[in-house]
C-alpha positions in Angstrom: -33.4 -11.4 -27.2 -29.9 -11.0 -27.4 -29.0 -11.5 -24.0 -31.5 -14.4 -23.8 -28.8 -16.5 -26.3 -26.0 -16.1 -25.2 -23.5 -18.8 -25.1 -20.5 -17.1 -25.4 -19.1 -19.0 -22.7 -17.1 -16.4 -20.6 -16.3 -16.5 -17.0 -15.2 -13.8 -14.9 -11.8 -15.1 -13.7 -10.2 -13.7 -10.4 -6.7 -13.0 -9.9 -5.0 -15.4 -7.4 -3.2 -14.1 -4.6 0.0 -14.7 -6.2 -0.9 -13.0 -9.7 -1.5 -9.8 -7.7 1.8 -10.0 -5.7 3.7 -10.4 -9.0 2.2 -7.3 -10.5 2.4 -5.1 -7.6 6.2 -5.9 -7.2 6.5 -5.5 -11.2 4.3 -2.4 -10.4 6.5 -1.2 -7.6 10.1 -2.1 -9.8 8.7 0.7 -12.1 8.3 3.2 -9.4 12.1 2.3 -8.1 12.9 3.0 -11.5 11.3 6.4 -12.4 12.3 7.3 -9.1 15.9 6.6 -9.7 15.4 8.4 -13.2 14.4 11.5 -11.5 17.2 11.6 -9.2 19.0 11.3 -12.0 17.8 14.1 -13.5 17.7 16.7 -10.7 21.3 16.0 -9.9 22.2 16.7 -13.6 20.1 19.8 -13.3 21.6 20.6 -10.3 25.2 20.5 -11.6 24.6 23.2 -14.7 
């Protein structure tokens, strides 16, 4: 029954091409990030 009435009205909408290209280079901008964070942080380990 209740799946017989429903009329919620929701589509699955796909990402576009373009939506996945912008979070995949946000995505890898983060990585850059940490990874500069890190260096950061060995080379202050490093030093003491």
């Amino acid at each position: 029954m209740c799946c017989e009435t429903r009329t919620s009205g929701f589509r699955r909408r796909y990402r576009t091409r373009a939506e996945r290209i912008a979070d995949l280079e946000a995505y890898l901008a983060d990585l850059r990030a940490e990874v500069q964070a890190v260096e950061e942080h060995l080379n202050e380990l490093r030093r003491t």
